[in-house]
C-alpha positions as CSV (number, residue, x, y, z in Angstrom):
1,X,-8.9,-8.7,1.6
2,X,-7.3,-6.3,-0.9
3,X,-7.4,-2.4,-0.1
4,X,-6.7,-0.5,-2.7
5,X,-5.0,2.9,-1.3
6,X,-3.6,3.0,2.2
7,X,-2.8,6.9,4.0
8,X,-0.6,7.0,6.9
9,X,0.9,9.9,8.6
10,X,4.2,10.2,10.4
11,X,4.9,12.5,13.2
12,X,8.9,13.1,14.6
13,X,9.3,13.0,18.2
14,X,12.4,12.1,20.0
15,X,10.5,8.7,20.7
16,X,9.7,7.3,17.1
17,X,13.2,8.9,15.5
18,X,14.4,5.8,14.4
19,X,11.3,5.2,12.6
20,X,11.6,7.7,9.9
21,X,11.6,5.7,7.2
22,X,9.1,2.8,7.6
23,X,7.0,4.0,4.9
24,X,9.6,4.6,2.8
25,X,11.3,0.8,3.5
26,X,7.9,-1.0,3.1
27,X,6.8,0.7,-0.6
28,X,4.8,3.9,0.9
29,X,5.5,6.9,-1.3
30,X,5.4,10.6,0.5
31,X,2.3,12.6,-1.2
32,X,3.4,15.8,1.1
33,X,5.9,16.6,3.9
34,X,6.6,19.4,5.9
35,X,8.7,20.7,8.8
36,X,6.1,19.1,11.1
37,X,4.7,15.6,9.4
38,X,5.3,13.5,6.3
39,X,2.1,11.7,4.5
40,X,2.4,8.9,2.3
41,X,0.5,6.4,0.5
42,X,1.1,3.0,-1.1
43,X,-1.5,1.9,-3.8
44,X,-2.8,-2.2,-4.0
45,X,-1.8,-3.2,-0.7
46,X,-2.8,-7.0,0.3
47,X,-3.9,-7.1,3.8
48,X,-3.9,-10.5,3.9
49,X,0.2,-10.6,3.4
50,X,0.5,-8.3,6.7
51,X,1.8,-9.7,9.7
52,X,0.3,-9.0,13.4
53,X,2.9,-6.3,13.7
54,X,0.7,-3.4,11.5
55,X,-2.3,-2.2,12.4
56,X,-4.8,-0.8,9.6
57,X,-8.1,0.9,10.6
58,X,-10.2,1.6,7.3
59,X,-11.9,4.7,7.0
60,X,-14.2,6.2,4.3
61,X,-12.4,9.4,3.7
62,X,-8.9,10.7,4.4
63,X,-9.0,13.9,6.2
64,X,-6.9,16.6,5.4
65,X,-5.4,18.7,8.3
């Protein structure tokens, strides 16, 4: 299955800290940041090529906050 834009969100906490830059390592590009969240977005993604580690849930619309 191909998808064709994937959003994804990331929120610090003193939890997921060293996780600041998945998206960045694994092709996302940040569409907007702020103080509190960063959003990104990676364009032609394969799903197919994803290992059980990621989750994606496929929505119709991305909602702005």
């Amino acid at each position: 299955m191909n998808i064709i834009r994937v959003y994804s969100e990331y929120l610090p906490t003193k939890k997921n800290i060293q996780t600041n830059n998945f998206y960045l390592n694994n092709g996302f590009e940040i569409i907007s940041q702020d103080e509190n969240h960063t959003r990104y977005c990676i364009d032609h993604l394969n799903k197919d090529e994803l290992n059980d580690n990621y989750k994606i849930t496929i929505v119709d619309e991305w909602k702005k906050k």
